[in-house]
C-alpha positions in Angstrom: 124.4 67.4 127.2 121.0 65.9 128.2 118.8 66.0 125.2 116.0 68.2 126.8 119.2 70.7 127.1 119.6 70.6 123.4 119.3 72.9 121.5 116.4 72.7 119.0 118.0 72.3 115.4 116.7 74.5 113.0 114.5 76.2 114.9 113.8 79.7 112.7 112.2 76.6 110.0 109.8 75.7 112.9 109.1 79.3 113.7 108.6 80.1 110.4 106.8 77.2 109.6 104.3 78.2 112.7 103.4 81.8 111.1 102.3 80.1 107.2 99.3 79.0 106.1 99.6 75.2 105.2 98.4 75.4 102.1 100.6 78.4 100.9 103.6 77.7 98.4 106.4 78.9 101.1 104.9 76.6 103.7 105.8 73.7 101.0 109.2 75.7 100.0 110.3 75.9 104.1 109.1 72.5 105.1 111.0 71.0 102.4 114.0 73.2 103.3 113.3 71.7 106.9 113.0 68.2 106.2 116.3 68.3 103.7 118.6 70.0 106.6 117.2 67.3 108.6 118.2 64.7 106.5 121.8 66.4 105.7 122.4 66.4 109.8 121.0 63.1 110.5 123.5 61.9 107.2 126.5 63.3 108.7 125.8 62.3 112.0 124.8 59.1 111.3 126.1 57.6 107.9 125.4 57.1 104.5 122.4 54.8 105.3 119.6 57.4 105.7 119.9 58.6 102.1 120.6 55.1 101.0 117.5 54.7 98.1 115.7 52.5 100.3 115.2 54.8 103.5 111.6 55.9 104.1 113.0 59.4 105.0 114.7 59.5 101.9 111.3 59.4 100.0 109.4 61.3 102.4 112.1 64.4 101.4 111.6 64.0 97.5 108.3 63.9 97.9 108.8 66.9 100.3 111.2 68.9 97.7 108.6 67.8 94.3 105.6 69.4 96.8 107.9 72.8 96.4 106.5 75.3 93.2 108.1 74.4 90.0 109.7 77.5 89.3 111.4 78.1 92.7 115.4 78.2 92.3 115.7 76.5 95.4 113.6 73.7 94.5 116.9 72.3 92.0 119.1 73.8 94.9 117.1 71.2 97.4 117.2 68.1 94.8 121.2 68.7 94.6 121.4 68.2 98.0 119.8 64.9 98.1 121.3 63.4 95.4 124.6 64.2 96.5 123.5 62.3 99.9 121.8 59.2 98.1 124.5 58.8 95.4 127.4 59.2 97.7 129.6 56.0 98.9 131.0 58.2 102.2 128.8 60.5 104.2 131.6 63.8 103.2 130.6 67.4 104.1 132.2 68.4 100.9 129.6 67.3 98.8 126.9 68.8 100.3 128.5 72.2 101.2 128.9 74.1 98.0 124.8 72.9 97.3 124.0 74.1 101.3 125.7 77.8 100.2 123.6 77.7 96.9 120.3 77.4 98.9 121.3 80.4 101.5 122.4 82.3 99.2 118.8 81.7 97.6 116.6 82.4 100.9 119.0 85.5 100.3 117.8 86.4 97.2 113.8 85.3 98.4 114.5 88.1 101.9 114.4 85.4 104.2 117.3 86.3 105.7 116.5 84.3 109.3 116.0 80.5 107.4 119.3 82.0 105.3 121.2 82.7 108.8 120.2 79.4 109.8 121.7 77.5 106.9 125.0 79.4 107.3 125.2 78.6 111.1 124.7 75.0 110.2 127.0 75.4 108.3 129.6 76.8 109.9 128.9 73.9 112.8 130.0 71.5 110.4 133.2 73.4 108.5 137.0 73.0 109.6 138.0 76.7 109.4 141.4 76.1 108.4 140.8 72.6 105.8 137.3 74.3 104.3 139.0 78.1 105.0 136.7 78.8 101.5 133.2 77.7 102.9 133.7 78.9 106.5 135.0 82.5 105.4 131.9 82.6 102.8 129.5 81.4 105.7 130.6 84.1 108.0 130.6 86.8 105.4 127.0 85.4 104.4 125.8 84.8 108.0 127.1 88.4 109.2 124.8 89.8 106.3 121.6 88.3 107.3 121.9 89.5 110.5 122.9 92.7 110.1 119.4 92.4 107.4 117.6 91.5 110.8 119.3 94.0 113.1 121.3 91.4 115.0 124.4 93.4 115.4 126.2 91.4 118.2 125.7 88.2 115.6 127.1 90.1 112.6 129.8 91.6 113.7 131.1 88.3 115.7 130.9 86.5 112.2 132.6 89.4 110.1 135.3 89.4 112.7 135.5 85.4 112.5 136.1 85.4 108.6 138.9 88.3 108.9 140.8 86.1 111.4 140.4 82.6 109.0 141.6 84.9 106.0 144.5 85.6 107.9 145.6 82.7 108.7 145.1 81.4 105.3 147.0 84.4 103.7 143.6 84.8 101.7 143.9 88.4 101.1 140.5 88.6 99.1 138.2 87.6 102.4 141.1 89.5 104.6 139.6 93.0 102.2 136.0 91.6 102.3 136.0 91.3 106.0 137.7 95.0 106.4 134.8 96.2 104.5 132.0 94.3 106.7 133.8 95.8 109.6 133.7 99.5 108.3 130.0 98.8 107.1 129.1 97.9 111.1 131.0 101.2 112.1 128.7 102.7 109.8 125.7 101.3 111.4 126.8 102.8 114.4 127.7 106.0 113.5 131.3 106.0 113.7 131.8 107.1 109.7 135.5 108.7 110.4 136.7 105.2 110.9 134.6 103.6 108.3 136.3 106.3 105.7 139.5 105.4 106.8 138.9 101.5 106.2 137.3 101.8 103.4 139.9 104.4 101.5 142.9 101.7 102.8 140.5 98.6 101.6 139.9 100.6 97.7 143.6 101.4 98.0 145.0 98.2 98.3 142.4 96.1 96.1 143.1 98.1 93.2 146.7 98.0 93.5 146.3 93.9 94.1 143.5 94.5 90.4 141.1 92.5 92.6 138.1 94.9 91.0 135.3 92.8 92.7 136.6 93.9 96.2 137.5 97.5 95.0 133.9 97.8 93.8 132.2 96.5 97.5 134.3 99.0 98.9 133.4 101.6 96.4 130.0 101.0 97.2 130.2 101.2 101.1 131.9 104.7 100.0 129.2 105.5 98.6 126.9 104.7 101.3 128.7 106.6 104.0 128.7 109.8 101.4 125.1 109.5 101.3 125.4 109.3 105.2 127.3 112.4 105.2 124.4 114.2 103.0 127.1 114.2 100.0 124.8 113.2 97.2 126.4 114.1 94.4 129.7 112.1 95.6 127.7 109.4 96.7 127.1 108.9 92.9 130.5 109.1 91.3 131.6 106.3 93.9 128.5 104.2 93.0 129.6 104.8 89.3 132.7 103.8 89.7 131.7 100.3 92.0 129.3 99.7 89.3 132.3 99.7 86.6 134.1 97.6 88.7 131.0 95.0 90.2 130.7 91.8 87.8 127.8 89.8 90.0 124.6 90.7 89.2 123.2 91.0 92.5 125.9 93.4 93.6 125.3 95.7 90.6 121.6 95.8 91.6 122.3 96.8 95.3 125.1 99.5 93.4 122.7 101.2 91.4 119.4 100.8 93.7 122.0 103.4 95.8 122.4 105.6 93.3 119.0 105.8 92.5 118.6 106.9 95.8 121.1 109.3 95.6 119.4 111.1 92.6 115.9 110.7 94.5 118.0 112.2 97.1 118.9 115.5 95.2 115.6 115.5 93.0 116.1 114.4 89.8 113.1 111.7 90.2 113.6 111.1 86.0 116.9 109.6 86.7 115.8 107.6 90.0 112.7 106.6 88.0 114.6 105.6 85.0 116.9 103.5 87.7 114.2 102.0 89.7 112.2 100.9 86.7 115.2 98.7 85.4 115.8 97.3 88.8 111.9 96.8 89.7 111.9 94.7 86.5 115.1 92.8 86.3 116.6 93.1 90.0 118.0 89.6 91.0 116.8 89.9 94.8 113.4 89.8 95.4 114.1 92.5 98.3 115.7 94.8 95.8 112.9 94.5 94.0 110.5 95.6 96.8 112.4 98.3 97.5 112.4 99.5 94.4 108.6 99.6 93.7 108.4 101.6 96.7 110.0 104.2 95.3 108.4 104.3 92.4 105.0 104.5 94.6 106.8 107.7 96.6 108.4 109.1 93.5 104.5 109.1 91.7 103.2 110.8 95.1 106.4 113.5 94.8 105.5 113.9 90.9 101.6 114.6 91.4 100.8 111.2 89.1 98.0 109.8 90.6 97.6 106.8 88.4 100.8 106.1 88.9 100.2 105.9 92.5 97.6 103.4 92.0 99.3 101.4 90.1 102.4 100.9 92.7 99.8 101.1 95.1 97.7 97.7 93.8 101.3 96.0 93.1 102.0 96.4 96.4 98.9 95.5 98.0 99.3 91.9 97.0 102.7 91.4 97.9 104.0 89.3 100.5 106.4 92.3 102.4 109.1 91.5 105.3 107.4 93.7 108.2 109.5 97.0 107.9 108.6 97.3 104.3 105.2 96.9 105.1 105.3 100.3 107.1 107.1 102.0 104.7 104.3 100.9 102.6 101.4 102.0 104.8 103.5 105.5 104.9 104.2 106.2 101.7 100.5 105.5 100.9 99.1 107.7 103.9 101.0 110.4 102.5 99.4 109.9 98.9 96.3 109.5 100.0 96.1 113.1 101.4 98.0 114.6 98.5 95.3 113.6 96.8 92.4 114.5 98.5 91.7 111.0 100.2 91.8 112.1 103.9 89.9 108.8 105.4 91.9 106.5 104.0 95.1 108.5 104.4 94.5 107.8 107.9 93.2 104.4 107.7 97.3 104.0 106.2 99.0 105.6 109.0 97.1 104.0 111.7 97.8 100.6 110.3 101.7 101.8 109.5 101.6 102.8 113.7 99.9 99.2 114.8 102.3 97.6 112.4 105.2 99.4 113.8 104.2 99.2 117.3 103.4 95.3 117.2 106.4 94.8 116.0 108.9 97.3 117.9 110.3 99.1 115.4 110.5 102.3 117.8 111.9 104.4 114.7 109.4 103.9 112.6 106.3 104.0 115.2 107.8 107.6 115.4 107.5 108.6 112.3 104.6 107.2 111.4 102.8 108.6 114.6 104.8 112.1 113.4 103.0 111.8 110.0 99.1 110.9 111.8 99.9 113.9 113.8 100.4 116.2 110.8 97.8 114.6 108.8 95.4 115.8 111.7 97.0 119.4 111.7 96.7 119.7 108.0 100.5 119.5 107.3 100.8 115.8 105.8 100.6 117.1 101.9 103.7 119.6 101.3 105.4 118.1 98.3 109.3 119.0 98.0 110.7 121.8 96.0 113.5 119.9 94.7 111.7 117.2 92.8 112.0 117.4 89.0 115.5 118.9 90.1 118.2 119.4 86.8 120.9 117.1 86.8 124.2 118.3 87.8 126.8 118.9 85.6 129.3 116.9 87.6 127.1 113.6 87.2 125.2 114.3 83.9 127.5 111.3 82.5 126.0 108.9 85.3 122.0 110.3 84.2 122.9 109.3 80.4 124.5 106.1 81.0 121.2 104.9 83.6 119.1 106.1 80.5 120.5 104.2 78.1 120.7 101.2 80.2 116.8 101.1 80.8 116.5 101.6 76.8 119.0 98.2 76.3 116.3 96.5 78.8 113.4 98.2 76.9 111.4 99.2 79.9 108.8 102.3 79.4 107.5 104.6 81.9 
């Protein structure tokens, strides 16, 4: 291939990289991230004598990596990865692999899902899928789940499918179940939820039989989800109860009971989908779970008639650095509280701003609904709070309401 044919290496860096203010802290974090992949490809393609300690572009990276905020994860992530290169006597992929995961799995955990993708595809360039089976089913897994973050179906599905065929060949029955509940999560997403039941209620069948509770509890939780498709609330939270019994990572737990917060918020009962939200505002391990979460405390103040409550999840917020789609469900949810409470002008000054967001950005779904909402802002129809907030618990999930209580007492989180 001629090199004006090549494709540009880590080009969703550059991108990124094009869109930040140079003297911002995630410029530094992604140009170190850039310069490090950089010096991991040019290492492997080239030999140990790049990283050797007295390369210029080794010290141009450390000095790169040192630039990054002290208290970013990835910046000990980043400083693995080039000591493993400058300390190593062979230029061997499995030294920097496990350290490569570590720092998607961080942009993971940061909602950078695109610079996350990118490290997994690099990854996955460089892993033999039947000698590094572990890596290569673990990057497909991961790199299916960014995409599907970013809406690139064709992507995701394409690397779910490719760690289900390495798991069988490798008689690896865990990523064999993982991948059958990726593929029932996409036939979610695209509204075929007969199939995804029937997946997921062979996957929970024979991962509990095989005791392999992690796998039981992802497929406990896509259960969930598809009940909450369905409208089934209440069922939606005795499966999430029983993934989260079953989850032992942190991050999965979060994303467990984020849902069955939202299945409560669902039905009403905004004390229980406060009490939940308030733990996982607080102590969620992904900074997108955390987001998410302060948005519906913002919307669950607006459906509680707590005004200072709304500012306060209102100012939060404001200063945080939201992924596009959350920024329209921001603009929304504050157009909406606005007019509940008698602040018409800048009620609209929200909902215009949630439409040019939306519209600049093609989100077509949300452009409709936040042109729906302008529309009955204007016709006097915006304000109608819901009938079912401050709903009773049910008796068949009052277990689930104490247990969420008593877990955001063990954190000692207030209102």
């Amino acid at each position: 291939m001629d090199e004006i044919d090549r494709p540009i290496r880590h080009l969703s860096f550059f991108e990124a990289l094009a869109s930040l203010d140079e003297q911002n802290a995630e410029w530094r974090a992604t140009t170190a991230g850039l310069v490090v992949l950089r010096l991991v490809d040019a290492w492997l393609d080239e030999g140990v004598q790049v990283a050797s300690a007295d390369a210029w572009g080794l010290t141009a990276v450390r000095e790169a990596v040192e630039a990054m905020s002290p208290g970013d994860p990835a910046r000990v992530i980043l400083g693995g990865v080039v000591d493993a290169m400058a300390t190593a006597s062979r230029n061997d992929f499995a030294l920097v692999a496990p350290r490569l995961m570590a720092y998607g799995r961080a942009l993971n955990f940061d909602a950078r899902w695109r610079l996350a993708a990118d490290v997994y595809q690099s990854l996955l360039g460089r892993a033999h899928p039947i000698d590094e089976a572990d890596v290569y089913i673990d990057a497909s897994m991961q790199l299916g789940y960014c995409s599907r973050m970013i809406g690139d179906w064709n992507v995701a599905a394409d690397a779910y499918a490719d760690a289900g065929r390495v798991a069988t060949s490798i008689g690896d029955v865990v990523g064999i179940l993982r991948a059958r509940i990726a593929d029932a999560r996409l036939s979610m997403s695209r509204g075929n939820l007969p199939r995804a039941e029937q997946i997921l209620d062979d996957t929970i069948e024979r991962a509990t039989s095989a005791s392999l509770d992690d796998v039981a509890g992802l497929a406990l939780h896509e259960r969930a989800a598809l009940a909450i498709e369905r409208g089934e609330f209440e069922k939606s939270i005795r499966f999430g109860y029983s993934a989260l019994a079953r989850s032992s990572g942190r991050a999965a737990r979060d994303r467990v009971l984020a849902d069955i917060a939202g299945a409560f918020l669902d039905l009403g009962v905004t004390s229980v989908a406060r009490d939940a939200f308030l733990i996982l505002a607080a102590t969620a391990q992904e900074q997108y779970v955390r987001w998410t979460s302060t948005l519906n405390l913002f919307d669950i103040a607006i459906r509680e008639g707590s005004e200072p409550g709304f500012e306060l999840y209102r100012r939060q917020l404001a200063t945080c650095e939201l992924p596009v789609t959350l920024q329209v469900h921001y603009h929304l949810i504050a157009g909406r509280g606005y007019e509940i409470f008698g602040r018409g002008a800048q009620a609209r000054r929200s909902l215009l701003e949630a439409i040019e967001l939306a519209s600049s950005n093609r989100l077509n779904q949300l452009l409709f609904t936040a042109e729906e909402s302008l529309r009955q802002l204007e016709e006097g129809a915006l304000a109608v709070h819901d009938a079912r907030n401050g709903a009773p618990v049910p008796e068949t999930i009052l277990d689930v309401a104490a247990a969420i209580h008593e877990m955001k007492e063990l954190v000692g989180i207030g209102e």
